[in-house]
DOBA-958890 format. One line per 5 residues: number of its first residue (from 1); their letters; for each residue z, y, x of N, C-alpha, C. Coordinates in pm, whole numbers, plus 32768, in hexadecimal, padded with zeros to 4 digits. Atoms other than C-alpha are relative to their C-alpha. Layout:
NUM) A) Z,Y,X,Z,Y,X,Z,Y,X ~ ...
***
This chain:
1) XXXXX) 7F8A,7FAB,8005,14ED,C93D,B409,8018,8049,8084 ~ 8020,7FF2,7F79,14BA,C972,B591,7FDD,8081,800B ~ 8064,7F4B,7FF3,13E0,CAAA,B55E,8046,8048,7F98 ~ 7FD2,7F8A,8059,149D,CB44,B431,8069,801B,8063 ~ 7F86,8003,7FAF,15E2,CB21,B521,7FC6,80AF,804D
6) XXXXX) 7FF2,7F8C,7F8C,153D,CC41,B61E,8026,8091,7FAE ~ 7FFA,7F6E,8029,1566,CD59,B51C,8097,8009,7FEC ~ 7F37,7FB7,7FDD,1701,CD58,B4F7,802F,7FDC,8069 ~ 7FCB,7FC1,7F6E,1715,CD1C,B66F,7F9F,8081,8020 ~ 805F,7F7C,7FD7,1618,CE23,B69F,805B,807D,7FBC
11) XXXXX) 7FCF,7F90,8030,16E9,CF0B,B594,8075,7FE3,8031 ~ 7F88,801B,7FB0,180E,CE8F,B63B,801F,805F,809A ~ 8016,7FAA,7F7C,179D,CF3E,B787,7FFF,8088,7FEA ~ 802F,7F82,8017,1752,D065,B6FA,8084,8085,8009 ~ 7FA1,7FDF,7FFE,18BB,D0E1,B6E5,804E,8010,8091
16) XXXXX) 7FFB,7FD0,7F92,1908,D0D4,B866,7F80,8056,8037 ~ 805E,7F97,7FFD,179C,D19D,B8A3,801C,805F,7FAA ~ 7FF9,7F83,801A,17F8,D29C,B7A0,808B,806A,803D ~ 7F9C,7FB4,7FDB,1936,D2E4,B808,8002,8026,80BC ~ 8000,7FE3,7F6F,18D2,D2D5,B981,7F9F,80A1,803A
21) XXXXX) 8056,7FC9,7FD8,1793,D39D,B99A,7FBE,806A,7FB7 ~ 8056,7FB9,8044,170E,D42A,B864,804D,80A4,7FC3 ~ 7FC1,7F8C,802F,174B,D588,B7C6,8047,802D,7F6C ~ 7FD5,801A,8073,1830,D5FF,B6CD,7FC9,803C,7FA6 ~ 8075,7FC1,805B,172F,D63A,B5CB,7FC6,7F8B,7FA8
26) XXXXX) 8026,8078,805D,1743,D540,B4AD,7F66,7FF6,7FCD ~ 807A,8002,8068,1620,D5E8,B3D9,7F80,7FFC,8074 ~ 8078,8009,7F99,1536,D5FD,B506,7FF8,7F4D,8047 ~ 8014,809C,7FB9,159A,D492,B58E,7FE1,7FA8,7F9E ~ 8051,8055,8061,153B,D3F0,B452,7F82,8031,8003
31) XXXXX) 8041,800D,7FD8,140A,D47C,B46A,7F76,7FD8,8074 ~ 802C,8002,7F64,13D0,D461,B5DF,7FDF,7F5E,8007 ~ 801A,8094,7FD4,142B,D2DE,B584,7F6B,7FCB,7FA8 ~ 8040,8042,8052,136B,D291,B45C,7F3E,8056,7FFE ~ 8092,7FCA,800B,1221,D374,B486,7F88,7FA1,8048
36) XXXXX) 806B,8055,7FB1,1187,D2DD,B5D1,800D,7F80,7FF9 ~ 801D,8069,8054,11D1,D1A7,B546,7FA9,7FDF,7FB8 ~ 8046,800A,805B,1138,D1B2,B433,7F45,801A,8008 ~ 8073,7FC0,7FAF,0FF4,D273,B4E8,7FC0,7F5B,802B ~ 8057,8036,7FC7,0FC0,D15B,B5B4,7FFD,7F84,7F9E
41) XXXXX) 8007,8075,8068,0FEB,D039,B4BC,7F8B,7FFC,7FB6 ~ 8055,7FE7,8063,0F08,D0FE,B3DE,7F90,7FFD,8065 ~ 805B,8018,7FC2,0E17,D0FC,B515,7FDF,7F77,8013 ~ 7FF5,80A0,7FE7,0E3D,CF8E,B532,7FB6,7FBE,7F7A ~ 802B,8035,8083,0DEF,CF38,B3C2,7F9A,802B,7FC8
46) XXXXX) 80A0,7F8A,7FF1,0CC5,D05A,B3BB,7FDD,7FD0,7F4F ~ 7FD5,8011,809B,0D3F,D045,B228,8043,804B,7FAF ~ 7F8D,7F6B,8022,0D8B,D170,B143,8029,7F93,7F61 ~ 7FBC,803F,8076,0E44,D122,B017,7F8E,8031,7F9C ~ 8048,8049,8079,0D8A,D0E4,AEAD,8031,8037,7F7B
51) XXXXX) 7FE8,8033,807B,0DD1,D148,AD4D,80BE,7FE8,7FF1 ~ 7F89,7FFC,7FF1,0F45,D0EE,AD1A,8066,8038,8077 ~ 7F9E,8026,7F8E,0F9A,D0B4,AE69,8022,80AF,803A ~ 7FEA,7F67,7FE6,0F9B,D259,AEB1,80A1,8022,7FCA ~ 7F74,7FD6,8053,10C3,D27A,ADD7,8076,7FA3,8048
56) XXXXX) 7FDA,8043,7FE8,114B,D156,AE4F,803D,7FCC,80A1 ~ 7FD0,7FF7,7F96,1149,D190,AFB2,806E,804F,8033 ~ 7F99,7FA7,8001,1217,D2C6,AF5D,80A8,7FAC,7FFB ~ 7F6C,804F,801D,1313,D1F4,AEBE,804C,7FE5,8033 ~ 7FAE,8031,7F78,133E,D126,AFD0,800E,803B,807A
61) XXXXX) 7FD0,7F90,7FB2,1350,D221,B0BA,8047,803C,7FFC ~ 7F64,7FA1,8055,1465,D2DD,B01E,8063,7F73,801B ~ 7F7D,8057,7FAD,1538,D1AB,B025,800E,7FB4,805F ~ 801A,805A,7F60,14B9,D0DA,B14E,8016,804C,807B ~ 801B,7FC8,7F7C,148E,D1D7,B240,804B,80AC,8016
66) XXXXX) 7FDE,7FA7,800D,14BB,D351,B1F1,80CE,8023,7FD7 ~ 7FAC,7FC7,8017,15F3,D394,B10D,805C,7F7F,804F ~ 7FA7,807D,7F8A,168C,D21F,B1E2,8031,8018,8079 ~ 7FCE,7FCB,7F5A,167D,D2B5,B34B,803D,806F,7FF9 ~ 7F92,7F92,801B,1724,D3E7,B2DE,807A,7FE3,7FE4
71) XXXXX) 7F72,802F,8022,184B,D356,B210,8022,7FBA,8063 ~ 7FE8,8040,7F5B,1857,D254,B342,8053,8063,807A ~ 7FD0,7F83,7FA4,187B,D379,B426,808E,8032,7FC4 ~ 7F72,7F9E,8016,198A,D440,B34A,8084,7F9E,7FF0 ~ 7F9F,806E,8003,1A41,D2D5,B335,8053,7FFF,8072
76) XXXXX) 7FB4,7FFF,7F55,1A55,D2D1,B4B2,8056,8065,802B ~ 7FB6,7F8F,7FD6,1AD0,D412,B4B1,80AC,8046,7FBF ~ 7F5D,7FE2,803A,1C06,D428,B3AE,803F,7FA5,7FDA ~ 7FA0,8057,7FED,1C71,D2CD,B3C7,801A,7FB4,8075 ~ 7FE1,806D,7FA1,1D09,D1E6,B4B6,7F9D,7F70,7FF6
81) XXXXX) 804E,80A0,8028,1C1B,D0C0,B4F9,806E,7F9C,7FF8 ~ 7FD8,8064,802E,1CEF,CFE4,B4A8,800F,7FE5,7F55 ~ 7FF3,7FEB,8079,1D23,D045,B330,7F5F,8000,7FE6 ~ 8041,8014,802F,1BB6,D09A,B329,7FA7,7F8A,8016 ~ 802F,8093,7FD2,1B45,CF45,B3C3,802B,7F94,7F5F
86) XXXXX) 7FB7,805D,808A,1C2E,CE99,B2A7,7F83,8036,7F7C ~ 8057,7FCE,8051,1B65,CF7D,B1B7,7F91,7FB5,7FD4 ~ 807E,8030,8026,1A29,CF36,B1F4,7FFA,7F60,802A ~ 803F,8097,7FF8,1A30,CDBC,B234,8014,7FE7,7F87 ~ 8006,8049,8076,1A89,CDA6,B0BD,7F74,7FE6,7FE9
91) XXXXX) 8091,7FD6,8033,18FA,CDD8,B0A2,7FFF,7F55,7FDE ~ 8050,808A,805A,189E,CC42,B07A,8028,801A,7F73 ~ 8001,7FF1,807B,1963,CC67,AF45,7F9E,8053,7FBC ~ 802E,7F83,805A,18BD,CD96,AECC,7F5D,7FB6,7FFB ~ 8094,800C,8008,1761,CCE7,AF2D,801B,7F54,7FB6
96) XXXXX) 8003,8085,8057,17CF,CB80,AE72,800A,8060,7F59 ~ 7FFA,7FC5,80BA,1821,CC8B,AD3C,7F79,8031,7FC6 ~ 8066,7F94,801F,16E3,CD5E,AD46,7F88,7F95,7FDC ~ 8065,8085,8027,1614,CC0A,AD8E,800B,7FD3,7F7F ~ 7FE8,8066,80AF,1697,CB6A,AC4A,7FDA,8054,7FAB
101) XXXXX) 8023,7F96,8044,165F,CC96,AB9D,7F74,802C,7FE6 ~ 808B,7FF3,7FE7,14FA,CCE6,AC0D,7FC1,7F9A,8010 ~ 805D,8077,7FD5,147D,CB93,AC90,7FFE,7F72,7FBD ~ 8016,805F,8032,150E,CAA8,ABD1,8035,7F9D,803C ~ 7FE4,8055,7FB5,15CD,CA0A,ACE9,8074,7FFA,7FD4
106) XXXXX) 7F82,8015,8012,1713,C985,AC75,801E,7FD2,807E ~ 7FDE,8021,7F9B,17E7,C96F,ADA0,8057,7F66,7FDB ~ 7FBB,8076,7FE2,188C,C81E,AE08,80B1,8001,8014 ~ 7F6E,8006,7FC4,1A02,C7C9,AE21,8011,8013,808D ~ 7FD8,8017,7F69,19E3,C791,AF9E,7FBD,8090,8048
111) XXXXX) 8048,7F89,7FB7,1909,C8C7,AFBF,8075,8083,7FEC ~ 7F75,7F94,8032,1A2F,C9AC,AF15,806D,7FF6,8063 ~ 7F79,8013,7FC3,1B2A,C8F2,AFE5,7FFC,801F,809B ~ 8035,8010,7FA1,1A6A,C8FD,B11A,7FFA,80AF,8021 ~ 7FE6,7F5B,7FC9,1A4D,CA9F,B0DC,807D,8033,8000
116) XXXXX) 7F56,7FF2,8013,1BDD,CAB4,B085,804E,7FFA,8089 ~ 7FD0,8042,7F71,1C26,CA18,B1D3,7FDF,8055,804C ~ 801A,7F7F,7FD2,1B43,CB08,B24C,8023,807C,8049 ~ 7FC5,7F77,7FFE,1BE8,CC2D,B1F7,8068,7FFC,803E ~ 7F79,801F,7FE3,1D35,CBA7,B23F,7FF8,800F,80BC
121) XXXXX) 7FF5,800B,7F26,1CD2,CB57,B3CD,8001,8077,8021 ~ 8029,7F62,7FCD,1C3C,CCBB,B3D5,8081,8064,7FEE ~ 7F85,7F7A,8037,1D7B,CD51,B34D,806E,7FD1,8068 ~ 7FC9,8067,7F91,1E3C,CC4B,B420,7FE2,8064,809E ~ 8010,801C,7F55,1D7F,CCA5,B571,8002,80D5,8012
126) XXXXX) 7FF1,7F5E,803B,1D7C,CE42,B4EB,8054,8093,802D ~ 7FD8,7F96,8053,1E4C,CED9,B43F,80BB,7FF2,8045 ~ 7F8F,801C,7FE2,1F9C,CEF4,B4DA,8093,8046,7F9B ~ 7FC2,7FA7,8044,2034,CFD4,B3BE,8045,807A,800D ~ 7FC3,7F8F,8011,20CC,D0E9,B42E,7FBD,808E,8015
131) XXXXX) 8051,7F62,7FC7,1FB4,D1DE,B434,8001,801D,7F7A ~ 8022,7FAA,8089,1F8C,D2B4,B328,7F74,7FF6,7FCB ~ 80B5,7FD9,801E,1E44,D2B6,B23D,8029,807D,7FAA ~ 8040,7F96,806C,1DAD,D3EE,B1D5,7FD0,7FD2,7F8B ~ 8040,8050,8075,1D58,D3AD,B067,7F67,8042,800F
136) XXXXX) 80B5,7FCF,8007,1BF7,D478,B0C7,7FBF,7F77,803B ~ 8057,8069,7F7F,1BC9,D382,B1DB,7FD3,7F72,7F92 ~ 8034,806F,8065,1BE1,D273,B0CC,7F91,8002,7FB4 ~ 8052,8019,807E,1B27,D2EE,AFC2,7F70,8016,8060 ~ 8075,802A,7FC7,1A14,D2F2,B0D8,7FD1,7F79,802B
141) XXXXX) 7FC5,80B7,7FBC,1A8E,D18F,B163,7F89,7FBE,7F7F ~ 801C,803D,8034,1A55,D11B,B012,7F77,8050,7FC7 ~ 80CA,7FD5,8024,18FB,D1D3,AF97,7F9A,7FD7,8060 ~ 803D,7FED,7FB3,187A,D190,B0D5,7FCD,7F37,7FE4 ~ 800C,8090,8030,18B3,D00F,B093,7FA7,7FD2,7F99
146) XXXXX) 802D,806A,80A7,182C,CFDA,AF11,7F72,8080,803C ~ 8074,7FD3,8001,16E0,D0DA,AF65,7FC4,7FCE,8027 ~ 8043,804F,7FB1,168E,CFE8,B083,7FF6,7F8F,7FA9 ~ 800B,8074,803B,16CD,CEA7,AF95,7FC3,8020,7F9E ~ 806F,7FE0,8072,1605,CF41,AE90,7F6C,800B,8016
151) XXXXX) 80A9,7FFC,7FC8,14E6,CF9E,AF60,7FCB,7F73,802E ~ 8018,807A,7FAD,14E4,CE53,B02C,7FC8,7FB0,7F62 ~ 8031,8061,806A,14DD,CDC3,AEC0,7F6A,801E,7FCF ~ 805D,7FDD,801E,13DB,CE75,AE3A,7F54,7FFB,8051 ~ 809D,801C,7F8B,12DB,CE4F,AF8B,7FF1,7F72,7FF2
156) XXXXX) 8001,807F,802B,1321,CCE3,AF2A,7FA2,7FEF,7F70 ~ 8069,7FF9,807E,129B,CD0E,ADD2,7F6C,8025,8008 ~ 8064,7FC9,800E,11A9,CDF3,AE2E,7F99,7FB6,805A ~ 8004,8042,7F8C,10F5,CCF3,AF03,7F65,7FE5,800E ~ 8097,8014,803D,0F8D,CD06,AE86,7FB4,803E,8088
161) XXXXX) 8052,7FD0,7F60,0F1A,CD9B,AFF4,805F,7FA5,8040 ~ 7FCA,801E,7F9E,0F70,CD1D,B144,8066,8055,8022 ~ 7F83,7FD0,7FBD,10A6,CD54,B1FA,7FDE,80A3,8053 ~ 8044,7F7E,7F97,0FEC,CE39,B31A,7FD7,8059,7FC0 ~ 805A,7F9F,805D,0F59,CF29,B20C,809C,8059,7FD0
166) XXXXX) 7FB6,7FAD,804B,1075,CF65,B130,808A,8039,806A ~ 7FA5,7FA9,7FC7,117B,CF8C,B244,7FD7,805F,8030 ~ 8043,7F71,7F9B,10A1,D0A2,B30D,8007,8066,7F64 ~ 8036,7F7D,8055,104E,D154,B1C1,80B8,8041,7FE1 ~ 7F95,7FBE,8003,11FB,D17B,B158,8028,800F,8066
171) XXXXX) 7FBE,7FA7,7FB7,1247,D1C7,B2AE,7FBE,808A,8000 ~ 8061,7F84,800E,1136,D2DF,B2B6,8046,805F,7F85 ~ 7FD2,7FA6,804A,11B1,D341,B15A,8090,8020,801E ~ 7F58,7FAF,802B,1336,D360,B1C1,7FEB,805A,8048 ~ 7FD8,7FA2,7FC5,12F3,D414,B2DF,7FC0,8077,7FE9
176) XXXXX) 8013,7FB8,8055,1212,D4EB,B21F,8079,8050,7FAA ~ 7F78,7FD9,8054,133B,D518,B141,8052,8049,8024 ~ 7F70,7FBF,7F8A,143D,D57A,B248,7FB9,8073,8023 ~ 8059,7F86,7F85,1345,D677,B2FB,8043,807D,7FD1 ~ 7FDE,7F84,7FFE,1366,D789,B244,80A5,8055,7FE7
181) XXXXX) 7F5E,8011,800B,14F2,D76F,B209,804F,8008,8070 ~ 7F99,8004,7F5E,153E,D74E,B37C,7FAE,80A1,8052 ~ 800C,7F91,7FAA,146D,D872,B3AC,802C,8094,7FC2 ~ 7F8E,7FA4,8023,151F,D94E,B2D0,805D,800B,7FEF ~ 7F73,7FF7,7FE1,165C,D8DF,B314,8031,7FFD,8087
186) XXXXX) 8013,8013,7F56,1627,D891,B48F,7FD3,8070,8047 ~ 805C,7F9F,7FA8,1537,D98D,B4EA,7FAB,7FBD,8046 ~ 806E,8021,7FDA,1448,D924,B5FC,804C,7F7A,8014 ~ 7FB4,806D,7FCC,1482,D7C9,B68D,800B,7FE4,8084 ~ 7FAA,801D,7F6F,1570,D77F,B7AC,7F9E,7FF5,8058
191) XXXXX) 8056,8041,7F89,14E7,D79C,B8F7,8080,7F5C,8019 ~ 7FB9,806D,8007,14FB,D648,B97F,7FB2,7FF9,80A8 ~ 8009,8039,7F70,1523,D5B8,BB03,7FD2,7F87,7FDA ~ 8041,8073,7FEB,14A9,D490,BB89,8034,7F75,7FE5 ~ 7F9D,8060,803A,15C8,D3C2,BB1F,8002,7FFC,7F4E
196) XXXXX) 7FDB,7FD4,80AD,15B2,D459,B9BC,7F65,7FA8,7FC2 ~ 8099,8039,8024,1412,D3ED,B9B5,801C,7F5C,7FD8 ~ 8016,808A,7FF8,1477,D297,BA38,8039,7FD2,7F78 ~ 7FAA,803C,8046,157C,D24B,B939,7FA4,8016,7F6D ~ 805C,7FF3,8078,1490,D312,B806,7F9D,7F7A,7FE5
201) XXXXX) 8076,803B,7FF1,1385,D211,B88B,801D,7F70,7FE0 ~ 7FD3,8091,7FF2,1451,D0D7,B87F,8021,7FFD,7F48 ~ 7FDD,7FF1,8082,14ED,D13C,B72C,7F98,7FF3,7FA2 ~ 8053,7FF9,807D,13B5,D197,B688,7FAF,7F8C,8008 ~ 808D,80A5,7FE3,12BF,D03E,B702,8037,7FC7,800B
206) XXXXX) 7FE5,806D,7FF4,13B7,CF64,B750,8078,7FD7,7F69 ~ 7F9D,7FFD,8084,14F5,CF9E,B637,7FB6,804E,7F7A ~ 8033,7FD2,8044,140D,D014,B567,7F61,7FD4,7FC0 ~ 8092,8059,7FFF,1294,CFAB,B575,7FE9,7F32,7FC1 ~ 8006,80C8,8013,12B7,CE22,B5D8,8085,7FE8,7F96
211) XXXXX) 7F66,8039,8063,1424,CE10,B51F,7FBE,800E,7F87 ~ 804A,8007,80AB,136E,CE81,B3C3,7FC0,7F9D,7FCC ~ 808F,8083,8034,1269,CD9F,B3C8,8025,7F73,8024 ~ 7F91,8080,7FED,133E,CC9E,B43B,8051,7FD9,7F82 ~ 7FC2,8027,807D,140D,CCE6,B33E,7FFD,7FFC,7F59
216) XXXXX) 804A,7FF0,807A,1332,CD1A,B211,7FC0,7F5B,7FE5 ~ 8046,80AF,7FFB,1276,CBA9,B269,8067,7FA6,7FB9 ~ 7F79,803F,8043,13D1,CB1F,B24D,8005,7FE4,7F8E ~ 8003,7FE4,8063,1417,CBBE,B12B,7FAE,7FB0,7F81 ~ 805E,803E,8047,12EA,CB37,B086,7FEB,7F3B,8008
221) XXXXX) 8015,80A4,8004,12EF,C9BA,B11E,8083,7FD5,7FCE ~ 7F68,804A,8015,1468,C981,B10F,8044,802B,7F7D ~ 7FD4,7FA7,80A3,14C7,CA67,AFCE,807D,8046,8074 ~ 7FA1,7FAF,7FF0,1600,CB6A,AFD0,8081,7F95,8027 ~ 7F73,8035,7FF8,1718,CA63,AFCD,8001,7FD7,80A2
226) XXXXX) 7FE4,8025,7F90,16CB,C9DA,B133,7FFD,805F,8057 ~ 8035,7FB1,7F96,162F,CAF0,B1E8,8077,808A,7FED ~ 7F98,7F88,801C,1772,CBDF,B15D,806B,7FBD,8068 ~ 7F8E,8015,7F99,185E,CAEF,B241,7FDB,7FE3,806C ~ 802D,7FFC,7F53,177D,CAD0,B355,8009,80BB,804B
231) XXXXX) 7FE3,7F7E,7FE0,17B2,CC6F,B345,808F,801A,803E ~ 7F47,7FF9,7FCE,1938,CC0B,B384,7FEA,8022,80C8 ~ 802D,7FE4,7F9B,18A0,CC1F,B4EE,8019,8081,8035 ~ 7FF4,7F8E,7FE6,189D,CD5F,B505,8072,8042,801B ~ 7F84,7FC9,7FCE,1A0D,CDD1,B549,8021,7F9B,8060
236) XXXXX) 8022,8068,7F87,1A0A,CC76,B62D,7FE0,804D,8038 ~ 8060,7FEC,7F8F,192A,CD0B,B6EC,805C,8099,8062 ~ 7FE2,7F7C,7FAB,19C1,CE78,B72C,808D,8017,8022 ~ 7FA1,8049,7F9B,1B02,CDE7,B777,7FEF,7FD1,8077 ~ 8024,803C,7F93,1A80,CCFD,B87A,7FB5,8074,8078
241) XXXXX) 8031,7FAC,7FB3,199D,CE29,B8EA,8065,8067,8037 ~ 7F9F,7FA9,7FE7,1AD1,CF00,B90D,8072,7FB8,8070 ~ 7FC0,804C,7FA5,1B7F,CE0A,B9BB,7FAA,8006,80B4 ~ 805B,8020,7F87,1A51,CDD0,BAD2,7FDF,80AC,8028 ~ 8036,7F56,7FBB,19CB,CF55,BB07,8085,8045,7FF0
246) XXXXX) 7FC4,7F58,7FF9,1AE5,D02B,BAB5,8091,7FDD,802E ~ 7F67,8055,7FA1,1C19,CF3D,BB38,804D,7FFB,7F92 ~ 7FA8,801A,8071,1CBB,CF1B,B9F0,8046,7F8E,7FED ~ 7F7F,8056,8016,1DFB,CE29,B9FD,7FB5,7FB2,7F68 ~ 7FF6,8022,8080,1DB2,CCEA,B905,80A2,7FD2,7FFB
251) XXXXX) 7F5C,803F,8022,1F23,CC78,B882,7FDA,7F8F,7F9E ~ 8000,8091,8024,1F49,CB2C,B7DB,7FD3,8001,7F67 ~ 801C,8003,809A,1F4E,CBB8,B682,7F64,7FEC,801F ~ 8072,7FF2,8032,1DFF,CC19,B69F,7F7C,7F64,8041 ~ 803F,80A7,7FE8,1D7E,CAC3,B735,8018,7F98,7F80
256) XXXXX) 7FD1,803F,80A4,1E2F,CA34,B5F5,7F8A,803C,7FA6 ~ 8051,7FB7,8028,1D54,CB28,B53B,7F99,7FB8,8014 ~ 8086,8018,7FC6,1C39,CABE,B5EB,7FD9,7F68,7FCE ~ 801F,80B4,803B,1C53,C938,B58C,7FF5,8015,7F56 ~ 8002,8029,80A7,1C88,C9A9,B408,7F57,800F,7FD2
261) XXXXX) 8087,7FCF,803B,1B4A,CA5E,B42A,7F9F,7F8C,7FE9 ~ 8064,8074,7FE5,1A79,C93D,B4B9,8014,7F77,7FC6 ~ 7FE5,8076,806A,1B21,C833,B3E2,7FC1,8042,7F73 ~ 801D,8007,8088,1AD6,C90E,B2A3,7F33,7FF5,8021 ~ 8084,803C,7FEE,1950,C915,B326,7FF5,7F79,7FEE
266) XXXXX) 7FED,80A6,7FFC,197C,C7A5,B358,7FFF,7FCB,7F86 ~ 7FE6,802C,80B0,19CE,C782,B1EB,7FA4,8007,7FD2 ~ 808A,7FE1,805D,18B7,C846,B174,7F8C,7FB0,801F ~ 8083,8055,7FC2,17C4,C782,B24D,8028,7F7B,7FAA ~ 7FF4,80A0,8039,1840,C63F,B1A2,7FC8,7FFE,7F5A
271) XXXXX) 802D,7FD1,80A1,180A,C6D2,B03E,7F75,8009,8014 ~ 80A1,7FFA,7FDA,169F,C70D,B0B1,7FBF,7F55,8023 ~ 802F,807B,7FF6,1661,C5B3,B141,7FF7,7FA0,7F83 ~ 7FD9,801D,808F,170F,C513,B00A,7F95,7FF5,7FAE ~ 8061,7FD2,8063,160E,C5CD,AF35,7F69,7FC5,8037
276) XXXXX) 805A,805B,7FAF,1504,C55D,B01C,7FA9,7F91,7FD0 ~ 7FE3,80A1,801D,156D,C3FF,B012,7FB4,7FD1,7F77 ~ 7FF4,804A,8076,1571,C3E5,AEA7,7F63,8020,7FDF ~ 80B9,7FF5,8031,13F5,C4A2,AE8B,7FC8,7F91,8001 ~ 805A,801E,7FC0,1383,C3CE,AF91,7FFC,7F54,7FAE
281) XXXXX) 8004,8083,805D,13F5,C285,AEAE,7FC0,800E,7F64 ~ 8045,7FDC,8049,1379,C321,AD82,7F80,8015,7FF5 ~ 8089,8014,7FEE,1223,C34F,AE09,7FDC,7F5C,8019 ~ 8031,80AB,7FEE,121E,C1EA,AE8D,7FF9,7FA6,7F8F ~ 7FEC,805F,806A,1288,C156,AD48,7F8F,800C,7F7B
286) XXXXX) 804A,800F,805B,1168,C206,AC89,7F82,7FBF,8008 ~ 8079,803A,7FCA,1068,C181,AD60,800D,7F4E,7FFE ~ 800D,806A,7FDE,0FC8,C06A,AD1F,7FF5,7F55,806F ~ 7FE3,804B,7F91,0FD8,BF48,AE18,7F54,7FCE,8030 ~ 8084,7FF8,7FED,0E58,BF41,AED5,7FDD,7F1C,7FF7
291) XXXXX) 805A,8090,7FF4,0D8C,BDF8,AEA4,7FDB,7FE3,8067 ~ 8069,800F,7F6E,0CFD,BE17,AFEF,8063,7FD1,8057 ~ 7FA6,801C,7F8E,0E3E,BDC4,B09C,7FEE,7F9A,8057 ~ 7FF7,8088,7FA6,0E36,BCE2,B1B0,802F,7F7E,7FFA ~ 7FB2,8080,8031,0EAA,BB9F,B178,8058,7FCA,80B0
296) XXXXX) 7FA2,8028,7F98,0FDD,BB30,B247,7FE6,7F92,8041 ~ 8014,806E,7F9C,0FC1,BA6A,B37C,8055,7F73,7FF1 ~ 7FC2,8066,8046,0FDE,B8FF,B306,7FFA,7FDC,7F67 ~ 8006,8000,80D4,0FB0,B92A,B188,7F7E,7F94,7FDD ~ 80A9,804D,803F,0EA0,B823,B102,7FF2,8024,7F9F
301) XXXXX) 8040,7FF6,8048,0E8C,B86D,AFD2,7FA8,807A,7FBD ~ 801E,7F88,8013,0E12,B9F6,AFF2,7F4F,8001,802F ~ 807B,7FFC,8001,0C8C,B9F9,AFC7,7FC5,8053,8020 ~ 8030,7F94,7FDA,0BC5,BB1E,B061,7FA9,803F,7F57 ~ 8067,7FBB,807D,0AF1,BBDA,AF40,7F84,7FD8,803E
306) XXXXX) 80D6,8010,800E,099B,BBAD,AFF0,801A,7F58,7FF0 ~ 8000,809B,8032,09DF,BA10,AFD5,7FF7,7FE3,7F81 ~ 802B,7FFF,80CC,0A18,BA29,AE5D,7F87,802D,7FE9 ~ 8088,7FD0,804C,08E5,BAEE,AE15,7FA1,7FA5,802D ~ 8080,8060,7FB4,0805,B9E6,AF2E,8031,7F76,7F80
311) XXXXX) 7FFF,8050,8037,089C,B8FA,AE47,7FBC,7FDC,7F83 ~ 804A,7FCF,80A9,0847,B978,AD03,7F92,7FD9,7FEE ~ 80DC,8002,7FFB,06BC,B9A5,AD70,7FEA,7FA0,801B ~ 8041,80A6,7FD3,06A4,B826,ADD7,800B,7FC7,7F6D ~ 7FE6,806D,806D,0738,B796,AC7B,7F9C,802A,7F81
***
């Protein structure tokens, strides 16, 4: 759970670097993020897609990467993070609904209660109410949410390649996707300083690259129900980061906040062990008990097997 963790502090960061350094150019910065990403991944895996997977990379490119870092972007831009923070942490839900739906995973009581809590800290540590939402900003808030829990589901399903393959091929295809959209609505793309490179560079390999494949592995070892509230991370994080780089005042609420979050993780992690538990007694109980066992120190009456058989061949 260690290594899925770096991708919603990694997308967590991403929100003091865009707003510090990068340019205002949604349709060009989703590409800018998700292309050389995807480039070098796909250099890494030296693996073109196959037969389905062409269509399929599209797919997930459109909602993983392409039409995601855009709505993302127009989120940041016509709501208050605090409303759209609340927003999008509903996502575990949306990825315990899509899982059950597609995978077959019925979520757990403690995993439901564990994303409820969730939401609540995030809205808790947030949302202070008196900002106004744009209803655009929403209906991006919320598309931006169920495209990502749909795709995440679906790269789960689709699981018949390695991780390293299929994430390089849908980042390649979103930012494919975006290209020609940011260049006829953008025009050329932003010059960029040396502050603008660094931050492109961090965004696209580090919140982008390692976070995917981080968080696709996840995805696949842990299922949607755990690895959706280890995503609760992610507004954690750009709080705390807002606090440390940009001097942002915490107040008590949002320390309150902050314990609901990491108690409702806490929950979900227990629903996981739980399940575990009960495998790991279920496997033990079908297995037979070995003959070969050692015989306990002190036991007389436990006979080795090669003695019986020397016995046998004498009588």
């Amino acid at each position: 759970m260690a290594v899925t963790a770096i991708a919603p502090i990694a997308w967590g960061s991403t929100y003091v670097v865009t707003r510090a350094v990068l340019p205002d150019a949604p349709l060009w910065g989703a590409v800018l993020r998700a292309l050389p990403a995807g480039l070098l991944l796909l250099a890494v895996a030296r693996r073109r897609p196959r037969g389905a997977w062409w269509w399929r990379a599209f797919v997930l490119g459109a909602l993983n990467a392409g039409g995601f870092f855009v709505l993302v972007y127009a989120v940041a831009r016509l709501l208050p993070s605090g409303i759209a923070s609340t927003v999008m942490a509903t996502s575990p839900l949306a990825l315990m609904g899509f899982g059950w739906m597609l995978l077959g995973q019925r979520p757990r009581a403690l995993s439901l209660a564990g994303a409820l809590a969730g939401v609540a800290g995030v809205a808790v540590m947030l949302y202070g109410g008196g900002a106004a939402a744009d209803p655009l900003g929403l209906v991006a808030a919320v598309s931006a949410m169920l495209l990502s829990a749909v795709g995440y589901v679906l790269a789960t399903r689709w699981s018949d390649v390695d991780v390293l393959s299929s994430t390089a091929w849908q980042l390649v295809a979103g930012g494919i996707l975006v290209l020609p959209f940011a260049a006829l609505v953008e025009g050329a793309p932003p010059a960029l300083d040396a502050a603008a490179i660094a931050g492109f560079a961090y965004v696209s390999l580090v919140a982008t690259a390692l976070a995917y494949l981080a968080w696709f592995a996840g995805m696949r070892r842990l299922g949607p129900a755990v690895v959706g509230l280890v995503g609760l991370l992610n507004p954690v994080t750009g709080v705390a980061l807002g606090a440390l780089v940009a001097g942002e005042a915490l107040t008590s609420r949002q320390f309150v906040g902050l314990a609901i979050v990491l108690v409702g993780i806490g929950v979900g992690q227990m629903a996981r062990g739980g399940q575990a538990a009960r495998a790991g007694r279920r496997a033990g109980g079908d297995q037979p008990e070995s003959p070969s066992r050692k015989p306990r120190v002190g036991t007389k009456n436990v006979v080795p097997v090669t003695a019986v058989e020397k016995s046998r061949m004498r009588s």
